[in-house]
SEZA-658743 format. One record per residue (C-alpha): x negated, y negated, z negated; residue in one letter; residue number from 1. Coordinates in steps of 0.5 Angstrom, whole numbers, m for minus. Layout:
<atom <X,Y,Z>,"A",NUM>
...
! end
This chain:
<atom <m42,13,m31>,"X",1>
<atom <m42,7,m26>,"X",2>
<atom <m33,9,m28>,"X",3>
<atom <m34,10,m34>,"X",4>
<atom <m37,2,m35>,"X",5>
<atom <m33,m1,m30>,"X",6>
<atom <m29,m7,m33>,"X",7>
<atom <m25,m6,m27>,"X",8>
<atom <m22,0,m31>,"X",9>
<atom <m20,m3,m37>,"X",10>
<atom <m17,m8,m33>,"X",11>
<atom <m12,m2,m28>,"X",12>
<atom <m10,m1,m35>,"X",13>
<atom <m8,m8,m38>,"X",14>
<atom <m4,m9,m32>,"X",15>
<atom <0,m2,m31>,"X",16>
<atom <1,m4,m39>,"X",17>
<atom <5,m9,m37>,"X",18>
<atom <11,m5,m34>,"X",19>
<atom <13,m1,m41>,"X",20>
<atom <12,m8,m44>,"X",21>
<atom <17,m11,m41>,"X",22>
<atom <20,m6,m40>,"X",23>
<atom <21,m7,m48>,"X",24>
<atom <22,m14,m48>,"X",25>
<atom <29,m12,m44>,"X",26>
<atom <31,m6,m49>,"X",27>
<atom <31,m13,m55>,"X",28>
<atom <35,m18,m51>,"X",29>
<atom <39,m13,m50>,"X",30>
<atom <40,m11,m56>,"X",31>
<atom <41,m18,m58>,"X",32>
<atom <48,m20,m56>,"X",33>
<atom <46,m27,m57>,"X",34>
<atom <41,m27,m53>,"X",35>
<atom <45,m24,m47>,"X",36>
<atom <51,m28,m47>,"X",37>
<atom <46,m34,m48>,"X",38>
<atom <42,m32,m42>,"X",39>
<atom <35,m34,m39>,"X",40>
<atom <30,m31,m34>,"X",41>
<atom <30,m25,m37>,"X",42>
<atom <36,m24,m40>,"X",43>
<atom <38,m25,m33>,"X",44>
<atom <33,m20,m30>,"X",45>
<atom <35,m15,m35>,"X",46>
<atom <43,m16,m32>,"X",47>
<atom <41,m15,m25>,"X",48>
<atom <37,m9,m26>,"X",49>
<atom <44,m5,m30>,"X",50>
<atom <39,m3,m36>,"X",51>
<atom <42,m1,m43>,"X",52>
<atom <38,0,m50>,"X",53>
<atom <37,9,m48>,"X",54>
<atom <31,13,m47>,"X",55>
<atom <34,14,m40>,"X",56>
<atom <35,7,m38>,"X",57>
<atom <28,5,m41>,"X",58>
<atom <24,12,m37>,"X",59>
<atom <27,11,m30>,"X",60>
<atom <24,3,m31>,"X",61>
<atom <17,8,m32>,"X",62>
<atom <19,12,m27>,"X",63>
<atom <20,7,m22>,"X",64>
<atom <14,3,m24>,"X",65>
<atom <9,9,m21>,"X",66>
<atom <14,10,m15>,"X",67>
<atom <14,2,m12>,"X",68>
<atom <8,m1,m17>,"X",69>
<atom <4,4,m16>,"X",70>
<atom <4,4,m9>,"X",71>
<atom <m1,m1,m11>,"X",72>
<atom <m4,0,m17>,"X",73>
<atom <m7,7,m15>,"X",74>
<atom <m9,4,m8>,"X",75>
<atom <m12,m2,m12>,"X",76>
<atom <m16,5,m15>,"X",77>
<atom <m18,8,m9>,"X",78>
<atom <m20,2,m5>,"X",79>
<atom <m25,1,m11>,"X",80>
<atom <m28,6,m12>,"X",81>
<atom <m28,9,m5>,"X",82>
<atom <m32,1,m2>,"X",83>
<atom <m35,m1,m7>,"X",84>
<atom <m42,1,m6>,"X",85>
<atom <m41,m2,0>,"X",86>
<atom <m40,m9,m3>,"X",87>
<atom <m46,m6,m9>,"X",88>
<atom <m50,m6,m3>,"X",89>
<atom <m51,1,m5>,"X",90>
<atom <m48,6,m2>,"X",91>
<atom <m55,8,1>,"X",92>
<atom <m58,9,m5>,"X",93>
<atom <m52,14,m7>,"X",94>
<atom <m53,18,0>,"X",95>
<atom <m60,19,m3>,"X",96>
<atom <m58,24,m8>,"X",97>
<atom <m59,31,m7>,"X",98>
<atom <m52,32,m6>,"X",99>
<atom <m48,33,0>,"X",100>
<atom <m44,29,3>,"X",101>
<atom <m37,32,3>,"X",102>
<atom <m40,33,m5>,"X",103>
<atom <m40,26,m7>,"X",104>
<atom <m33,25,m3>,"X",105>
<atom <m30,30,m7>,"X",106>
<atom <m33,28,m13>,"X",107>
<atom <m29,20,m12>,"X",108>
<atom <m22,24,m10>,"X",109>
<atom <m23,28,m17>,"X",110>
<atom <m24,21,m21>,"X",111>
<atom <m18,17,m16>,"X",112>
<atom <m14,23,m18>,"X",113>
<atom <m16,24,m26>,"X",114>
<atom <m15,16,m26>,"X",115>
<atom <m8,15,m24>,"X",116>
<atom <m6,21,m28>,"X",117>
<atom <m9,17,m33>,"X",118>
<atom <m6,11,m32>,"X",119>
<atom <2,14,m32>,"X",120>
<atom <0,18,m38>,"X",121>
<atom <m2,12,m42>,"X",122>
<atom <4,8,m40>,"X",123>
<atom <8,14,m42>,"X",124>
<atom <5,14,m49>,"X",125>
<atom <5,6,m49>,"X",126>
<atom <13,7,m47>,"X",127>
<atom <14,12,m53>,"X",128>
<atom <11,9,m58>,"X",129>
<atom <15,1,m56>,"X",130>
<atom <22,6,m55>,"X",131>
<atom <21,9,m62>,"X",132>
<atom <20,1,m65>,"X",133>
<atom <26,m1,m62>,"X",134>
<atom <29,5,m65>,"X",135>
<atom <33,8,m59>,"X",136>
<atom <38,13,m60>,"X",137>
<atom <36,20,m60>,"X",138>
<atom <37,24,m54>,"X",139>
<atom <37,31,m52>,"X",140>
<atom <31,35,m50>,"X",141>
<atom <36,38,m42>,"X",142>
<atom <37,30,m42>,"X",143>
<atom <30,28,m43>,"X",144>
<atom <27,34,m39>,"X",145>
<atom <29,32,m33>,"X",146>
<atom <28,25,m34>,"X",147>
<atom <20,27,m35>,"X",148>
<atom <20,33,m29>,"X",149>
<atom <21,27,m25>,"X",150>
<atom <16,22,m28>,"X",151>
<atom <11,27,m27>,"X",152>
<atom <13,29,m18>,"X",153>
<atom <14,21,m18>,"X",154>
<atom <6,21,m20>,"X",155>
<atom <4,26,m16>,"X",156>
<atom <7,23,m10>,"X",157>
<atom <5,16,m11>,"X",158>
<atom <m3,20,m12>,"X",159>
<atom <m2,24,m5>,"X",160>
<atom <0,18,m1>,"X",161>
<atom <m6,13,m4>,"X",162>
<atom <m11,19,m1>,"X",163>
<atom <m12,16,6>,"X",164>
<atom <m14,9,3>,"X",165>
<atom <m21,11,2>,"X",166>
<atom <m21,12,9>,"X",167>
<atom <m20,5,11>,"X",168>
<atom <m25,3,4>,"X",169>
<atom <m31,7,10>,"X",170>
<atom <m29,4,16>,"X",171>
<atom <m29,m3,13>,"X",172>
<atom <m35,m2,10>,"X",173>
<atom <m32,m5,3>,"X",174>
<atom <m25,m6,m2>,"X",175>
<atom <m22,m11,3>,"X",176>
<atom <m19,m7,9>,"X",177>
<atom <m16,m2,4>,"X",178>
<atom <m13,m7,1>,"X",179>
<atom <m11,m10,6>,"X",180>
<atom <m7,m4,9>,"X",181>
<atom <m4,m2,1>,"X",182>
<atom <0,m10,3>,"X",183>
<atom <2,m8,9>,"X",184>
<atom <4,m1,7>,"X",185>
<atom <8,m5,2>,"X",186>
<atom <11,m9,6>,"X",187>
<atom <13,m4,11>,"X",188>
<atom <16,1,6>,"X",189>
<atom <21,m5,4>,"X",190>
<atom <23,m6,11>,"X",191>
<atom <23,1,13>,"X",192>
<atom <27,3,7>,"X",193>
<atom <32,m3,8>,"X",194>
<atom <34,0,15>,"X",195>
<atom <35,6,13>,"X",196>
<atom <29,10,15>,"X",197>
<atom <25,10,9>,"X",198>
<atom <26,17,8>,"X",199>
<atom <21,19,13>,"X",200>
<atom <16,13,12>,"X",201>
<atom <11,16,7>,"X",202>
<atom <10,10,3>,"X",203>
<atom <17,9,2>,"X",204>
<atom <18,16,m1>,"X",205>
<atom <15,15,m8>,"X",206>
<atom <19,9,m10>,"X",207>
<atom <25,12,m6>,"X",208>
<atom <25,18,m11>,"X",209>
<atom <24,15,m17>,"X",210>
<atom <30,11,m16>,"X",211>
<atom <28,4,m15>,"X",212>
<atom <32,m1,m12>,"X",213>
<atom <39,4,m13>,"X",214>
<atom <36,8,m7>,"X",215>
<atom <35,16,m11>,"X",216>
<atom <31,22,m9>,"X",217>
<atom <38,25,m5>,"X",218>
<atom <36,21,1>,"X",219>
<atom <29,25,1>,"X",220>
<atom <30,32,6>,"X",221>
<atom <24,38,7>,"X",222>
<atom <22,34,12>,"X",223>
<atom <21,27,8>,"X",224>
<atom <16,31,3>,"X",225>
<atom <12,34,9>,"X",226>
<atom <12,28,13>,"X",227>
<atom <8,25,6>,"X",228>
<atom <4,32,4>,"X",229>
<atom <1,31,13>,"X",230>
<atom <0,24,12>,"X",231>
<atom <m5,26,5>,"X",232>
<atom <m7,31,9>,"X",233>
<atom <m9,28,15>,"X",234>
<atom <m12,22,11>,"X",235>
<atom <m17,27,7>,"X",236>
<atom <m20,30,14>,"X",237>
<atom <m20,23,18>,"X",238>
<atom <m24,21,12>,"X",239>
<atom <m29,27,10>,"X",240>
<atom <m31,27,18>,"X",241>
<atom <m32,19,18>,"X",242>
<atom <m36,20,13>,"X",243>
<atom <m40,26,14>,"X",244>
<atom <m42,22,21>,"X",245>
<atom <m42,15,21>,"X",246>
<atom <m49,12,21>,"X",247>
<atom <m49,8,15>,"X",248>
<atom <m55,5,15>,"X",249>
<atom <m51,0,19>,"X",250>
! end
């Protein structure tokens, strides 16, 4: 209920609708000859980024939205509703229900998952539905297949590596900590990545299969995918046994 009222969900979907949008904006000024040879910041940023007015090159953007930003949108989802209680000054009201601890935590990851999912469906409507306005060619379903197979593993890699956020939500007492180490992640993922060793940076993997930055899913091994699938792991247990032990009445 407390979600379900919450301006802080509405707001995660403004912002996250703001990639489709632009994303938008770009197909328009490229599908303007005018607008490209006369320039400006936009027209500029959609050169840099090598788009063209087709289903593909506005997809990828989605996907590589979810890949890098939303490294930080779902950590922003996570730190929120795993901390705060603890900002509420009522986490010791919601110990007093009648349900287990591991119960309740549960319950948080479920919503931090249906969330997320949300989000990047939201976003796929919001880019179907601009894409169609703009009147982008049609194409065929074996191209568009695939460009949504990986949309779809971009989310559910970018979910898993926000699963140890909560962890740091508990042990910070609050969203503080947990967003403090989704920018340092962030930062990290960047400069790993520029080095060459972002396929083994489980913060790094999402962005770099979604293609972000020229960088695509050939660079990732078995070994990238179970790297990421222990670090969400470990998260998970790390964040039930703190849980389940730390004395919150402190």
């Amino acid at each position: 209920m407390k979600v379900k009222y919450a301006n802080t969900l509405w707001w995660t979907f403004i912002a996250f609708a703001l990639a489709p949008i632009m994303g938008g904006a770009f197909i328009m000024i490229i599908q303007d000859p005018d607008a490209v040879t006369q320039g400006g910041g936009l027209a500029a940023k959609a050169k840099a980024m090598n788009m063209e007015a087709n289903w593909k090159s506005y997809l990828d953007l989605l996907k590589q939205t979810v890949g890098v930003g939303g490294v930080l949108a779902f950590g922003f989802v996570a730190s929120w509703l795993f901390g705060r209680e603890y900002s509420d000054g009522t986490v010791k009201d919601l110990l007093s229900l009648p349900t287990s601890r591991t119960r309740i935590l549960n319950a948080k990851f479920i919503i931090y998952i249906i969330w997320c999912l949300a989000l990047v469906v939201s976003n796929l409507i919001i880019g179907l539905l601009i894409g169609t306005i703009l009147q982008l060619p049609s194409t065929k379903i074996n191209v568009l297949y695939p460009l949504l197979t990986d949309y779809f593993i971009t989310t559910i890699l970018t979910i898993l590596i926000g699963v140890p956020i909560p962890f740091f939500a508990l042990l910070g007492k609050g969203y503080l900590a947990p967003l403090g180490f989704v920018a340092l992640t962030l930062v990290l993922a960047q400069v790993i990545a520029a080095i060459g060793y972002g396929s083994y940076f489980p913060w790094s993997i999402p962005g770099l299969y979604s293609g972000a930055g020229g960088a695509f899913k050939n660079l990732l091994d078995k070994y990238s995918y179970l790297i990421l699938i222990l670090t969400c792991i470990a998260g998970y247990i790390a964040t039930v046994i703190y849980w389940k032990n730390a004395d919150q009445t402190k």
